[in-house]
DRENKOL-725425 format. One record per residue (C-alpha): residue in three letters; x, y, z. Coordinates in steps of 0.1 Angstrom, whole numbers, padded with zeros to 4 digits, always signed. Last residue first. Layout:
# residues N
alaXYZ
...
//
This chain:
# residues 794
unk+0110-0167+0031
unk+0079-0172+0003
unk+0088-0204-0007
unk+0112-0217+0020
unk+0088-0227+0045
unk+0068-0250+0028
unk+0098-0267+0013
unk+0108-0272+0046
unk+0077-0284+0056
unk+0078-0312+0031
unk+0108-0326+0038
unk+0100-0328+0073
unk+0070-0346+0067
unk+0085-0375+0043
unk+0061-0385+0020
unk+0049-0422+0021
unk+0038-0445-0013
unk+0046-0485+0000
unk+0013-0492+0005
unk-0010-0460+0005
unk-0010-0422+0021
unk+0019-0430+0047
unk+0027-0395+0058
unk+0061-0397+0077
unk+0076-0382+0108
unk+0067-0417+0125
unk+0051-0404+0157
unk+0016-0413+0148
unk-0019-0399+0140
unk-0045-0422+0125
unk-0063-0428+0094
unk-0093-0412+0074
unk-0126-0416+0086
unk-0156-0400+0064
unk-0184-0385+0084
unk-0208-0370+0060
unk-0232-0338+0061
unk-0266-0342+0041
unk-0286-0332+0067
unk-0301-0346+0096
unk-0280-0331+0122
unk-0285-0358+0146
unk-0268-0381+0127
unk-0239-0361+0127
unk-0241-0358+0165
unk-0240-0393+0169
unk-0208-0397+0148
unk-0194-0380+0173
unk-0204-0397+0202
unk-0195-0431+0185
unk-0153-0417+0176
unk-0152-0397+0209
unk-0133-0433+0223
unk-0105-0426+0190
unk-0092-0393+0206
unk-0104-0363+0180
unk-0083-0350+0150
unk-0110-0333+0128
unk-0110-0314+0088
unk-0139-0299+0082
unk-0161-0298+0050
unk-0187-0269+0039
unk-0170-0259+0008
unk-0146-0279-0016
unk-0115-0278-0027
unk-0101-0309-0057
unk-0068-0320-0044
unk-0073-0355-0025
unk-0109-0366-0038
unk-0105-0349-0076
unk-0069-0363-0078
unk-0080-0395-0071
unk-0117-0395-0091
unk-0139-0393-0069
unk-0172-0419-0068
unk-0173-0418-0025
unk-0157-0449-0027
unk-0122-0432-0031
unk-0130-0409+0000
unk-0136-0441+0020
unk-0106-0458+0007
unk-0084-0430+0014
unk-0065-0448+0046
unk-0043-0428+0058
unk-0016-0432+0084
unk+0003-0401+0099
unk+0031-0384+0109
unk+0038-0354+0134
unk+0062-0330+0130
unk+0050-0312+0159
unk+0039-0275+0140
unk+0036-0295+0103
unk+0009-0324+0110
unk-0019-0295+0104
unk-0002-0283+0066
unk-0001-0322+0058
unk-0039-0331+0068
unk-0052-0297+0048
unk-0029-0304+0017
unk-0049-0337+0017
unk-0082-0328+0021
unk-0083-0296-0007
unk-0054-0273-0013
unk-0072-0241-0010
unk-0100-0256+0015
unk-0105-0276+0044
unk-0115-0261+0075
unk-0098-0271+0105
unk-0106-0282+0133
unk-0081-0298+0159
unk-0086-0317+0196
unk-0123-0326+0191
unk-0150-0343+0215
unk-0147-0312+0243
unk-0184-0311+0243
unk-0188-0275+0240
unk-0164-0278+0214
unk-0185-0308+0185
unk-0217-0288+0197
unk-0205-0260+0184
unk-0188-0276+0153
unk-0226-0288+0149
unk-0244-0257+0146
unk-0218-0241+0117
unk-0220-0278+0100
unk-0256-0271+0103
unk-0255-0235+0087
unk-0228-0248+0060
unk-0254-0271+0051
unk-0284-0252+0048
unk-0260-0227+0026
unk-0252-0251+0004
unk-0219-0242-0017
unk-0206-0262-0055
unk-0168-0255-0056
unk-0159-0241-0089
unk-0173-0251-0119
unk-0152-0255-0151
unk-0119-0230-0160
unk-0086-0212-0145
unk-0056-0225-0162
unk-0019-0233-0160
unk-0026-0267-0166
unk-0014-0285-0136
unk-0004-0255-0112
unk-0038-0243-0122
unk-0060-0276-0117
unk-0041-0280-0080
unk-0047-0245-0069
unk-0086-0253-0079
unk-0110-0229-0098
unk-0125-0260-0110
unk-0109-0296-0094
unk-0141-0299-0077
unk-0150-0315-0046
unk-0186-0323-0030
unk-0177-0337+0009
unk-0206-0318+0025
unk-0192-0324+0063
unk-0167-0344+0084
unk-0137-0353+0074
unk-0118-0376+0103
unk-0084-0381+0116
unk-0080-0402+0145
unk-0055-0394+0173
unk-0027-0420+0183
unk+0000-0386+0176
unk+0001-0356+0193
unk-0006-0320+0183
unk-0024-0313+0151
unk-0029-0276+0140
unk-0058-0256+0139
unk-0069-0263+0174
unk-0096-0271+0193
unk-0110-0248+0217
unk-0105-0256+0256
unk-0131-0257+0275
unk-0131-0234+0312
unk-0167-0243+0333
unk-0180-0213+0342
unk-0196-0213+0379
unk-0159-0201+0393
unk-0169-0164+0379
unk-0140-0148+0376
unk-0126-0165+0343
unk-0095-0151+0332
unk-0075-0175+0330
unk-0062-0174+0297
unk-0046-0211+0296
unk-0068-0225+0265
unk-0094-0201+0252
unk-0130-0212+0263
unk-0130-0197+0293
unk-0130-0163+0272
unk-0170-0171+0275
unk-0191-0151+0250
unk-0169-0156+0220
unk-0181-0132+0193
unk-0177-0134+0154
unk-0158-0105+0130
unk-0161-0108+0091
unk-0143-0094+0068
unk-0152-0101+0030
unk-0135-0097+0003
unk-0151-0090-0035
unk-0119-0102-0056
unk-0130-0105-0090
unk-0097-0116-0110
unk-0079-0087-0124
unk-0089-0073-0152
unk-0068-0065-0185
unk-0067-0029-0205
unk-0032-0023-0198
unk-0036-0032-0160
unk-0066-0031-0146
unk-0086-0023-0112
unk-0107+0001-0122
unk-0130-0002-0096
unk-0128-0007-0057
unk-0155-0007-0031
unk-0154-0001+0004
unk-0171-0016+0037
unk-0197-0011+0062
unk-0225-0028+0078
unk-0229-0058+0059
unk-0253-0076+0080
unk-0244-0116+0095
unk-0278-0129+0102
unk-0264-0160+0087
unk-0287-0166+0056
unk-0296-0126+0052
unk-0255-0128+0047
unk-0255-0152+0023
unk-0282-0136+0002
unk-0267-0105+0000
unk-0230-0121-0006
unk-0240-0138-0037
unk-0263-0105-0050
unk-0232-0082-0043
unk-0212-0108-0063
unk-0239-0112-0091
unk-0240-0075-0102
unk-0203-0073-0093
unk-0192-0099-0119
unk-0220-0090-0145
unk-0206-0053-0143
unk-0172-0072-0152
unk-0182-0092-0178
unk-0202-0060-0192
unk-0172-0038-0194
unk-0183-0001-0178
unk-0174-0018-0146
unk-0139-0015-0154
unk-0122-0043-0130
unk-0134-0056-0098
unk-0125-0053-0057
unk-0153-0053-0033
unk-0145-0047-0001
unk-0164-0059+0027
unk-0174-0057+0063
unk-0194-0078+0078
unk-0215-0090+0109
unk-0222-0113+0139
unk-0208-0147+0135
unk-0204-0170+0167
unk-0167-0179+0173
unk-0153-0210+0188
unk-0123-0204+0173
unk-0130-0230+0142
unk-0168-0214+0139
unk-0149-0187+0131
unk-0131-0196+0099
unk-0162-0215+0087
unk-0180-0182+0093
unk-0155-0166+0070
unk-0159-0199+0046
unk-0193-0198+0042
unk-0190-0157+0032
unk-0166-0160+0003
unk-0186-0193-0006
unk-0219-0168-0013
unk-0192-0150-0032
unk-0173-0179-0057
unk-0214-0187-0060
unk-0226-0154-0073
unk-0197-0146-0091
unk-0192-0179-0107
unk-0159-0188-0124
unk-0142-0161-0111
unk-0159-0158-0082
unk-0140-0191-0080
unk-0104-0180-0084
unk-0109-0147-0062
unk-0111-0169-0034
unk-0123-0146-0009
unk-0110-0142+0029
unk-0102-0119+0057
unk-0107-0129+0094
unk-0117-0114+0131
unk-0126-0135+0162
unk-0136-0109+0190
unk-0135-0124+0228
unk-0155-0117+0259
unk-0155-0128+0298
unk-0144-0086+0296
unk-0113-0075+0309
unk-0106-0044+0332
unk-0099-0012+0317
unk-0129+0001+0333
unk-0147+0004+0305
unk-0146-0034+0298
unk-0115-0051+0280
unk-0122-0075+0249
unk-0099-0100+0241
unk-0090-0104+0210
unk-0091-0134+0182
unk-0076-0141+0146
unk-0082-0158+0125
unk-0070-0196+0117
unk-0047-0218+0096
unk-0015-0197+0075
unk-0005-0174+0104
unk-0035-0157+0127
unk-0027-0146+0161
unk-0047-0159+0188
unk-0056-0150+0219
unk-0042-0106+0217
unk-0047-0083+0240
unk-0019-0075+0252
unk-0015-0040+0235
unk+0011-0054+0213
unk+0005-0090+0202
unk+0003-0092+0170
unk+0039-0070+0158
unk+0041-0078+0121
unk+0070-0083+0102
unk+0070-0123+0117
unk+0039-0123+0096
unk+0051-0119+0062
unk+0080-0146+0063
unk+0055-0166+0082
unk+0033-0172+0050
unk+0040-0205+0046
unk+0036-0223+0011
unk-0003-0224+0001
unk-0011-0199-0023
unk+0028-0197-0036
unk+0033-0235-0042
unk+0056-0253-0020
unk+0026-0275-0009
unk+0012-0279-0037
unk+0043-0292-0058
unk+0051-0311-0028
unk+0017-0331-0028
unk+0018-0337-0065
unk+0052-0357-0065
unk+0036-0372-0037
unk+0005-0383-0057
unk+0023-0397-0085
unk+0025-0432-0075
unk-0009-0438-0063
unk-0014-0424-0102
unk-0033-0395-0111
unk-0066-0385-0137
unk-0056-0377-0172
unk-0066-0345-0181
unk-0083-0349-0214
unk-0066-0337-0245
unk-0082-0302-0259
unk-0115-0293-0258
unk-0120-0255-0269
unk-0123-0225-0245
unk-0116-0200-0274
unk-0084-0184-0257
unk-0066-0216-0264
unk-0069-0256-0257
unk-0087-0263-0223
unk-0074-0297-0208
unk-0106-0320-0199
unk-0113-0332-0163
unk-0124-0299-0153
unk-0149-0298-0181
unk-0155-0268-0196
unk-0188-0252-0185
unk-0175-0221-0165
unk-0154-0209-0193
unk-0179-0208-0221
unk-0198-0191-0197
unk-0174-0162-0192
unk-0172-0161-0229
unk-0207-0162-0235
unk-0214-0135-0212
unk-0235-0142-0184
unk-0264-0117-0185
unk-0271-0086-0169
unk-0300-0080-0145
unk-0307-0045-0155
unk-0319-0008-0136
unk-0285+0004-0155
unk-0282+0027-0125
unk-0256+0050-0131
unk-0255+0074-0094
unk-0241+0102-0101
unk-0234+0132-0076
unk-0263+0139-0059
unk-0259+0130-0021
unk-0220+0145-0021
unk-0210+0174-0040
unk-0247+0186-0050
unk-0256+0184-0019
unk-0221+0204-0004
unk-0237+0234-0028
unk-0207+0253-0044
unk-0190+0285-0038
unk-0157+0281-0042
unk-0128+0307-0047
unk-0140+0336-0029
unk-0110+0357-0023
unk-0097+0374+0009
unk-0061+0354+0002
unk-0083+0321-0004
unk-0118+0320+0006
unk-0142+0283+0007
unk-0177+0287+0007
unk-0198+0253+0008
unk-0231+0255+0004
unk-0263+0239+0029
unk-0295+0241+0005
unk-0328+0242+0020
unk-0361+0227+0017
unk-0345+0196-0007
unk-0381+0176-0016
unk-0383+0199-0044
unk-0353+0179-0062
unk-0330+0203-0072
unk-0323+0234-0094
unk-0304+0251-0067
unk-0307+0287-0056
unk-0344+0277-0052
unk-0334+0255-0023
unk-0329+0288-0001
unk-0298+0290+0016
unk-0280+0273+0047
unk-0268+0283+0077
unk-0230+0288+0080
unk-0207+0268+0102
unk-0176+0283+0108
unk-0137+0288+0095
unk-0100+0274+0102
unk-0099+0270+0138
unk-0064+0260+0143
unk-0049+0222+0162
unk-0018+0216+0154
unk-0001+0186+0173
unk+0019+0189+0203
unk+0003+0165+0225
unk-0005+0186+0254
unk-0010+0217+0228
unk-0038+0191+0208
unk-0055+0187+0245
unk-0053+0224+0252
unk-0070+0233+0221
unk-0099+0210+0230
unk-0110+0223+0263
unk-0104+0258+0245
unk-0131+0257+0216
unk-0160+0258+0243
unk-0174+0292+0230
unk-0185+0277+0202
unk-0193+0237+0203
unk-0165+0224+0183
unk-0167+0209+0145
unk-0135+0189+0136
unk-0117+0182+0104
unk-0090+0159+0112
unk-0055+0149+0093
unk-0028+0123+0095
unk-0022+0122+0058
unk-0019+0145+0036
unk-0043+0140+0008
unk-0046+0174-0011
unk-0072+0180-0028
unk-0087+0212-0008
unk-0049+0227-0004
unk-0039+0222-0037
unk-0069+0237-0054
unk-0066+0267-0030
unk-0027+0273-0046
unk+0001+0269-0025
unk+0024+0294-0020
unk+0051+0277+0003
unk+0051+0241+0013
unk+0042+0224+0048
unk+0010+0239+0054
unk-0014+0251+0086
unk-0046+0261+0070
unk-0057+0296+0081
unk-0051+0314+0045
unk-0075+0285+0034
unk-0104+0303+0052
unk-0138+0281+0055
unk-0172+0285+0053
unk-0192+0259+0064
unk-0233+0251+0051
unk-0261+0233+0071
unk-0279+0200+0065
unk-0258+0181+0091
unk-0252+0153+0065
unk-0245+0176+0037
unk-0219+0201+0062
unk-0200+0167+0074
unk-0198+0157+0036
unk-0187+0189+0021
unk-0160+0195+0047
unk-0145+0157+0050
unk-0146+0154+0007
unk-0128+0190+0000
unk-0104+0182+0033
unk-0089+0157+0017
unk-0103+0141-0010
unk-0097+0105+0001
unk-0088+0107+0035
unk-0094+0138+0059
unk-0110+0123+0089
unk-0143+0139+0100
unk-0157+0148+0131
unk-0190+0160+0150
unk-0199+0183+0180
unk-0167+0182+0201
unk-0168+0199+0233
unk-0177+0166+0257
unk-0141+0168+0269
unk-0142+0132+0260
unk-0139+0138+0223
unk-0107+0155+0231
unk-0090+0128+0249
unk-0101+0100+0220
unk-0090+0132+0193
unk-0054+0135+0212
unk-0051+0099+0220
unk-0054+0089+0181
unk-0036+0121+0165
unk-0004+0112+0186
unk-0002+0077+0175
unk-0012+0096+0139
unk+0022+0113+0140
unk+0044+0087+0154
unk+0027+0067+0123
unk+0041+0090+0093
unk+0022+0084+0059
unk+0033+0098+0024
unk+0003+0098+0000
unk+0003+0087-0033
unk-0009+0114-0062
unk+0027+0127-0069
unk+0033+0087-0080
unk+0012+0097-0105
unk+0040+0095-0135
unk+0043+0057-0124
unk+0009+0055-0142
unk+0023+0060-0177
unk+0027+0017-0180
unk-0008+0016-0172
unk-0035+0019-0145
unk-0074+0017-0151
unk-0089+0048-0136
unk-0108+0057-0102
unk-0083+0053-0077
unk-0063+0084-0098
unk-0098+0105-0089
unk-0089+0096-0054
unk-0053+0104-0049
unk-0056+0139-0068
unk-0029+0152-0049
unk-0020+0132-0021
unk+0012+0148-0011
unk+0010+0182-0018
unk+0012+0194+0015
unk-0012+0198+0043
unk+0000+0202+0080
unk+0000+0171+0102
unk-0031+0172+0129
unk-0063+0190+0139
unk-0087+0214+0119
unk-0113+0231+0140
unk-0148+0241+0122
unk-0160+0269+0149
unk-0194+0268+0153
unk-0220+0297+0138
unk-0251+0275+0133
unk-0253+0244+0149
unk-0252+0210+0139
unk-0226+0191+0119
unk-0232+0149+0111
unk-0196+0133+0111
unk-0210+0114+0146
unk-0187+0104+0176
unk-0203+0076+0188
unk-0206+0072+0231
unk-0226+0045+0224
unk-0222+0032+0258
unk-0187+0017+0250
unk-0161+0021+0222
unk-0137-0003+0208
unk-0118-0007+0171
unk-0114-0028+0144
unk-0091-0020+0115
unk-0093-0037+0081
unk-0065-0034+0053
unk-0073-0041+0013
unk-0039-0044-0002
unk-0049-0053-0039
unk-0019-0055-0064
unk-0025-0038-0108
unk-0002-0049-0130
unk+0010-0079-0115
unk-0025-0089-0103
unk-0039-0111-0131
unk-0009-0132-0125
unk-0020-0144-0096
unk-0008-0146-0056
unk-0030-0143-0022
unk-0020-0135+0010
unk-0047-0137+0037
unk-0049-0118+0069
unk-0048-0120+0107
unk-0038-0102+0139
unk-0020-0072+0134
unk-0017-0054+0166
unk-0021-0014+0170
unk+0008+0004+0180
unk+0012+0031+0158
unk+0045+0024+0151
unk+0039-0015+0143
unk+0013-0010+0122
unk+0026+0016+0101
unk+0061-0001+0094
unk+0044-0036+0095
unk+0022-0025+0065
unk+0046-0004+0049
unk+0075-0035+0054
unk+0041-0057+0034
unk+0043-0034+0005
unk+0079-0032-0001
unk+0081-0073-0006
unk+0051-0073-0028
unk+0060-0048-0050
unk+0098-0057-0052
unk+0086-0098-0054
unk+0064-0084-0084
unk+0089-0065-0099
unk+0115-0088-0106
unk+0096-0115-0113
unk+0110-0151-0119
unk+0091-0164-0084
unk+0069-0141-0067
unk+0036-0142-0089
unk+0012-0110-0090
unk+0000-0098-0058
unk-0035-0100-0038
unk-0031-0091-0002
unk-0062-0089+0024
unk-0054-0072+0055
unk-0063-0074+0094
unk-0056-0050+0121
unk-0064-0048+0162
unk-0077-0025+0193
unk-0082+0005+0172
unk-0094+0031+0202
unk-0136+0039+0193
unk-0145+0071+0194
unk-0158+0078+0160
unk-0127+0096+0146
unk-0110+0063+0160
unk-0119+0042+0137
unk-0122+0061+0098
unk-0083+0073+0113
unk-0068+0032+0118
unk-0085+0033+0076
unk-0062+0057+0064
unk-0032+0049+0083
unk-0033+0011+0072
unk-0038+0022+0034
unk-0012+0048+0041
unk+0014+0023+0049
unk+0003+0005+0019
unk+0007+0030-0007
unk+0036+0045+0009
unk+0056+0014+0007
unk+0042+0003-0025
unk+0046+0033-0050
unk+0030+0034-0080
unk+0010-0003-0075
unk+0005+0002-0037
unk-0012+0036-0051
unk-0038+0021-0071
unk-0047-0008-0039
unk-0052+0010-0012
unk-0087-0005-0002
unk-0105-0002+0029
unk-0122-0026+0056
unk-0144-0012+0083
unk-0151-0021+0122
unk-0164-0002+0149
unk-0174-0024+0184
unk-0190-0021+0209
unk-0187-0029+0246
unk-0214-0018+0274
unk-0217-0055+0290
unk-0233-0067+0253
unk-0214-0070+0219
unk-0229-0040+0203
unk-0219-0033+0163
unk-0207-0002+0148
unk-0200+0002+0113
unk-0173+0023+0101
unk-0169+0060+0092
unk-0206+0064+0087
unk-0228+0063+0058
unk-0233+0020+0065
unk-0239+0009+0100
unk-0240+0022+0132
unk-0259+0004+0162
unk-0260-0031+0150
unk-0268-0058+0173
unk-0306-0061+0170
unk-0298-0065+0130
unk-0299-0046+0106
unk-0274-0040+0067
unk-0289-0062+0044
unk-0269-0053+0010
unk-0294-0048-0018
unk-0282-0011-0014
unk-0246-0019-0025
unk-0264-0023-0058
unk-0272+0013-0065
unk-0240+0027-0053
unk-0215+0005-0077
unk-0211+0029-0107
unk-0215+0059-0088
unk-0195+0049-0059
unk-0193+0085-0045
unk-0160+0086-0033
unk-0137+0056-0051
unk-0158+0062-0083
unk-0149+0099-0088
unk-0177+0122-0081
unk-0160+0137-0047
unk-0127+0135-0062
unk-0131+0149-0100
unk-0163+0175-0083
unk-0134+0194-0062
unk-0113+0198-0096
unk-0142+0218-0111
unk-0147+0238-0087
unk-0111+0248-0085
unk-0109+0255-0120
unk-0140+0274-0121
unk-0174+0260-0126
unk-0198+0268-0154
unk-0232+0287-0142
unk-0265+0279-0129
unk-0242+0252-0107
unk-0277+0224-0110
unk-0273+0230-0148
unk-0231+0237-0151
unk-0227+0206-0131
unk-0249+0182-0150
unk-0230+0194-0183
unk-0198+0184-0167
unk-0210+0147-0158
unk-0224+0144-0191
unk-0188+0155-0206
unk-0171+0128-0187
unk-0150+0142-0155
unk-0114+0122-0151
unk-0099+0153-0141
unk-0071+0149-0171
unk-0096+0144-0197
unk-0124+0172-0182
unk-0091+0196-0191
unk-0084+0181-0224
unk-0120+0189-0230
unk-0120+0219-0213
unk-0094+0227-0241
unk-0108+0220-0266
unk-0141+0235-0267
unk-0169+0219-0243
unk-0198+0205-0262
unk-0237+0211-0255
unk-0257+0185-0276
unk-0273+0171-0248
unk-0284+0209-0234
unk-0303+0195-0203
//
């Protein structure tokens, strides 16, 4: 290659504006043979922008396990699909949105929903439920963060809703780092049975490529190269590049492609999401090995005399590329006609050329290209390879270091007050007073990350479809039963859930995401759930800046090793750089969605659905408390830390120390033994304890039956705690349990017989009183407090 080659001006200014460095163009022009026209060129801004190829994240996603016995699809698909046994599997993926949410939240979100609902059922699998992850600036005094916020979550519910597909769990999460620059990550899981997977790989030569749905229109343009930039003040000016969703339409486009692909005439599909139909055409032809050829004049479109560019970046939404079996295209015309959607065949596949047309690795036989006419005119002719498997891939090949900053950071003392940007000592943090605790207690409870969420959720329809256990608010995931081919329903349930706490990856990346992963199966393990597998989405800043490639380096490596711990392989997922505002990062947010199994529904409180009169029906514990005379107990690897805390921020308006310390051993016992705690029927609630810490925990679980309660902190205290370190510092691998006082010796049996380093602390009784007695003469009354709960966010 020509390093010293230089584009003149103005293809400078054009590279600028399409996001394309000057190595990246100088790459194209060698494998090209030539220099790329406009069109060309704007086709290689999406599909070598970060948010399609991953070029600045691709090399580490691969230390990601991704087998196990249960999975049959797993990442360079659509979604990951896993098998849950009796013919059932399930597709599952998580997807960010989070750039356009910030220019234009309604859309942004809606199409976030829209976008990832279509990477579901363009495998064959019917979206059976919804999760999101929400990450926005602060609410209160903040105009635009509450309008942000606010209009994101009605996009969410508006799409959700329309199409039909319940939303079942989530997390909401608030920071300043995210005023700038909001994550809405949404997950969609779907169901298929005997592997009846509709692939995006193309075979044969000389079939019709269909194209099925809304018509394009310049909507979108551009959306994914505008993903793959830090956002400023001049980033309302892209507003043209968010997309504008309608759900009737894609309600339509899901039982027209399900009908269709069981018509047995459909070869392979493609959604048309980021990229449009420039990234669903060049990658179906480059996994397929063969080339497409393709007629623009044939595209159905909304607006007048558009240009090619416009059509192959546009991002409408509600969109399919298909590839029929030829001679069969008729089967599937009908269908679209029944439901009234377009449906137009729009070119062929084309074999491909010789590899010497391509200076490319030798090991590439043949090359599969891409020609794309416009008004009788060859516009592009480009190799799909060079589009999709060899765009960059910037390897540093290093293990970074922990810059001093960030380490500076992680070492303060969490009992000492930070003083200024340079991390110094300042006065220490004096610890609290019996006397001060409930002033404490209300501040956490009304605060933003733990208030009540209910104003979101009531948006959301949960339980359409009937499906639907358990629908997550502020406590638990979410769970679904599963229906058999037949339509009749399975003795099997699906627990879904969402979480990260961006404050401790943070801190530590690699432990803030090995903790991202303990507390999903945590989550779980309160339903009953066994953990089978991941999706995730890993949200970070400029990875160009070497705090930030550190934070992703370390995350991916955090979230490897936890899930090779727990069998639990990541088998799809997103990634999502760039995520600044005016040059500053949000706080590391690598989410992780994880879905667990229930084998017997029995276990689920009032279902009924148990056929088999051999299964003994258990009731599951549950995440709030519900009568008083109980006994309240902690169980697990009490080891709290007030770093990376919602009690150290409110306090000193600060993120700094070590945040919660993980064991993986642990959390795999504590997994084992909440098992054996249900099968037993020795608990009536479980509840991990986490944002908040212990004592947030026992007041957000008294809240649904306005219970009271008598503590007795004592054995926490003697544990070496300081008091606000024992009742607000978080902490990983700990449960909280109500259980009737004669389980007390039984259950303490069972922790013996764990043999690990898991506690059993007591810590008071249940009662009717309405009030939480924490010491002599200091009580909090509980109505007061879950009023203020609920009237944060509402």
């Amino acid at each position: 290659m020509n390093a010293t080659l230089t584009p003149p001006e103005t293809l400078q200014q054009t590279l600028k504006q399409l996001n394309i460095s000057t190595f990246e163009y100088q790459r194209i022009v060698e494998h090209l043979k030539r220099e790329p026209n406009l069109t060309e060129l704007a086709m290689f801004s999406v599909l070598w922008s970060e948010h399609c190829c991953y070029k600045n994240s691709r090399h580490l996603l691969r230390k990601f396990p991704n087998q196990s016995p249960r999975v049959v699809a797993g990442p360079g698909e659509n979604a990951g699909v896993i098998d849950v046994g009796e013919g059932i599997q399930i597709a599952f993926k998580i997807e960010s949105h989070n750039h356009p949410t910030a220019v234009e939240p309604f859309q942004g979100a809606t199409t976030g929903v829209g976008g990832i609902l279509r990477d579901i059922f363009t495998m064959n699998a019917r979206p059976i439920a919804n999760l999101n992850s929400l990450r926005f600036g602060p609410q209160k005094d903040d105009q635009r963060n509450r309008f942000l916020f606010t209009r994101a979550v009605e996009g969410i519910a508006h799409y959700g809703n329309c199409v039909g597909v319940p939303t079942i769990a989530g997390e909401v999460f608030f920071d300043p780092s995210y005023s700038g620059n909001p994550l809405v990550n949404a997950m969609s899981i779907g169901i298929l049975y005997d592997n009846e997977i509709t692939s995006a790989k193309v075979t044969g030569i000389g079939n019709p490529v269909l194209y099925v749905g809304n018509a394009t229109g310049r909507d979108g343009m551009g959306g994914a190269a505008f993903a793959s930039k830090e956002l400023d003040e001049a980033s309302q000016d892209d507003r043209p590049a968010v997309q504008v969703g309608d759900p009737f339409c894609e309600k339509l486009l899901i039982e027209a492609c399900l009908e269709a692909f069981a018509t047995g005439c459909v070869v392979a599909a493609q959604d048309m999401g980021a990229a449009g139909l420039t990234s669903s055409s060049c990658e179906m032809a480059a996994k397929g090995g063969v080339g497409m050829r393709l007629d623009l004049d044939k595209v159905p479109a909304r607006e007048p005399d558009m240009k090619a560019v416009e059509y192959l970046l546009s991002e409408s939404q509600e969109r399919m590329l298909f590839v029929l079996e030829k001679g069969k295209e008729q089967p599937v015309l009908d269908v679209f006609a029944k439901w009234k959607l377009p449906a137009v065949v729009i070119g062929e596949v084309i074999a491909p050329r010789e590899a010497n047309a391509l200076a490319v690795s030798g090991a590439i036989q043949n090359i599969a290209h891409i020609e794309i006419y416009r008004h009788g005119k060859l516009e592009v002719d480009i190799p799909a390879v060079l589009l999709t498997d060899l765009a960059p891939d910037y390897d540093r090949k290093i293990t970074p270091e922990e810059p001093e900053a960030a380490k500076t950071r992680r070492l303060l003392d969490t009992h000492l007050m930070p003083d200024g940007p340079e991390g110094k000592i300042g006065k220490i943090l004096s610890d609290l007073t019996f006397q001060e605790i409930p002033q404490w207690l209300s501040c956490l409870i009304a605060s933003e990350n733990i208030a009540s969420t209910q104003s979101v959720w009531r948006q959301y329809d949960r339980h359409v479809q009937n499906n639907t256990l358990l629908a997550s608010e502020n406590l638990t995931p979410g769970v679904i039963r599963l229906r058999k081919k037949d339509g009749s329903f399975s003795n099997k349930a699906l627990a879904a859930t969402t979480d990260c706490n961006a404050r401790y990856v943070y801190l530590d990346p690699y432990s803030g995401s090995v903790g991202a992963v303990a507390e999903a199966v945590r989550n779980l393990a309160c339903v009953g759930a066994t953990p089978l597998a991941v999706t995730d989405n890993l949200n970070f800043g400029n990875p160009e800046k070497p705090e930030i490639y550190y934070q992703m380096f370390q995350a991916v490596e955090g979230i490897s090793a936890a899930c090779r711990h727990f069998e639990t392989p990541v088998i799809s997922g997103n990634v999502s750089l760039y995520n600044e505002f005016k040059g500053n990062a949000i706080l590391p947010a690598p989410v992780v969605g994880m879905v667990g199994l229930i084998e017997n529904v029995g276990l689920i409180e009032n279902v009924g659905l148990i056929e088999n009169t051999e299964l003994t029906p258990k009731t599951l514990p549950k995440a709030t408390i519900g009568e008083a005379g109980l006994s309240l107990a902690l169980i697990g690897r009490f080891k709290p830390s007030l770093g990376g805390s919602e009690y150290q921020y409110l306090r000193t308006q600060s993120i700094y120390g070590a945040p919660p310390d993980v064991s993986l051993v642990d959390e795999s016992a504590l997994l084992d033994l909440s098992g054996k705690l249900i099968d037993k029927q020795l608990i009536e609630t479980l509840q991990d304890v986490s944002i908040g810490g212990i004592l947030c925990t026992i007041t957000e679980c008294l809240f649904e039956k306005e219970l009271g309660a008598a503590l007795s902190l004592e054995p926490l205290i003697s544990l070496g705690h300081r008091l606000d370190e024992a009742l607000f510092g978080e902490t990983h691998g700990s449960y909280l349990i109500a259980y009737k006082p004669e389980h007390e010796t039984a259950i303490e049996k069972l922790l013996e017989g764990a043999r690990t380093t898991l506690k059993f602390i007591p810590l008071g009784k249940t009662t009717a009183s309405k009030t939480l007695d924490i010491a002599p003469g200091i009580s909090v009354d509980i109505p007061t407090l879950k009023s203020q709960w609920q009237g944060t966010l509402s």
